[in-house]
C-alpha positions in Angstrom: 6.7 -2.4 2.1 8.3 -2.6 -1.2 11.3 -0.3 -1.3 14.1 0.6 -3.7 17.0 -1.5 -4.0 20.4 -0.2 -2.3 23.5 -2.0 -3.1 23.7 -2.4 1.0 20.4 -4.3 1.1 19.8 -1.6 4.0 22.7 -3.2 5.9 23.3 0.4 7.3 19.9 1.4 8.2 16.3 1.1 7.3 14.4 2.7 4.5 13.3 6.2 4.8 10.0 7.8 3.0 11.8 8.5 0.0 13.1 4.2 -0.3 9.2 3.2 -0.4 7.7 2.5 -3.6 4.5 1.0 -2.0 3.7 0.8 1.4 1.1 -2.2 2.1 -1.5 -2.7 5.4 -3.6 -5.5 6.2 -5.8 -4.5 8.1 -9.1 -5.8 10.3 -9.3 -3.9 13.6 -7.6 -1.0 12.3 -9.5 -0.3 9.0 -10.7 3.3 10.3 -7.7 4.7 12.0 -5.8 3.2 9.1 -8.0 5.5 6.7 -8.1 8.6 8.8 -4.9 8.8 10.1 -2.2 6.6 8.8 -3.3 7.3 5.1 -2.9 11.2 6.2 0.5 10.4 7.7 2.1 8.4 4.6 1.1 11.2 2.7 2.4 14.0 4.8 6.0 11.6 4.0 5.5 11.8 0.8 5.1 8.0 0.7 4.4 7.1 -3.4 1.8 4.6 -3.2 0.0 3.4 0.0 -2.3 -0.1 -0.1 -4.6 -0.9 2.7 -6.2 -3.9 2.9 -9.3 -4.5 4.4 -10.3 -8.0 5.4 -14.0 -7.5 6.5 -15.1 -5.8 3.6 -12.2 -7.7 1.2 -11.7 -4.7 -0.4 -8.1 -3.0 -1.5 -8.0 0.8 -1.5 -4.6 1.8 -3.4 -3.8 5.8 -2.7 -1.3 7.5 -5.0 0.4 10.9 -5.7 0.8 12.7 -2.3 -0.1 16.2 -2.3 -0.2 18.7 1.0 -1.1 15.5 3.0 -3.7 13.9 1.3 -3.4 11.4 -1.4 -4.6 12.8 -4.8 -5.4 9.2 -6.5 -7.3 6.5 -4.7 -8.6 3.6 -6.7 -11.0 0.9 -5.1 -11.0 -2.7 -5.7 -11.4 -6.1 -4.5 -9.6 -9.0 -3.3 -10.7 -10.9 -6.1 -9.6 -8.9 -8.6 -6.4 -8.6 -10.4 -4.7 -5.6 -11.2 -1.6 -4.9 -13.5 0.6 -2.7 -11.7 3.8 -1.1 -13.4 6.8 -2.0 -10.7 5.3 -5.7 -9.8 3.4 -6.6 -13.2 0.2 -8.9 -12.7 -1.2 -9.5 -9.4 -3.9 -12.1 -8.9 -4.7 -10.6 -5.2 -6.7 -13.6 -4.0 -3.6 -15.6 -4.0 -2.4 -13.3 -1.1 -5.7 -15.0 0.8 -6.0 -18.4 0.4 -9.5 -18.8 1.7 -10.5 -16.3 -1.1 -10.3 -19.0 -4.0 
């Protein structure tokens, strides 16, 4: 996860919902209960931006703007793409994967 700086460095306890910018999963085993139900859960937190990764199909699904438990946004890519992304800047995902290049 990628969460909002504290001047404690969460010394005094661990990020809640609200301290996640983007919550990431890699995922290869778990791809459909990660889309069913753990995509429906970071919503219900109100959790900004959720990435899943999945490594069979080497795709990247990012999910944005929570609403009533669903994610309003979801944009599709691949793990050969790059994106541009407005808290991290460019992201070359294949570098992530090594055996992608």
């Amino acid at each position: 996860a990628m969460v909002k700086r504290r001047p404690d460095f969460y010394a005094a306890g661990l990020p809640t919902p609200a301290g996640i910018e983007i919550l990431i999963e890699v995922a290869d085993t778990s791809v459909k209960r990660d889309a069913e139900v753990k995509q429906s859960l970071y919503a219900n937190a109100s959790i900004k931006e959720y990435w899943m990764i999945d490594l069979n199909e080497l795709t990247l699904k990012i999910a944005t703007n929570p609403q009533n438990g669903n994610y309003e946004t979801i944009e599709d890519s691949t793990l050969t793409d790059s994106l541009t992304h407005s808290l991290i800047g460019e992201i070359q995902i294949r570098h992530f994967f090594p055996w992608l290049s």
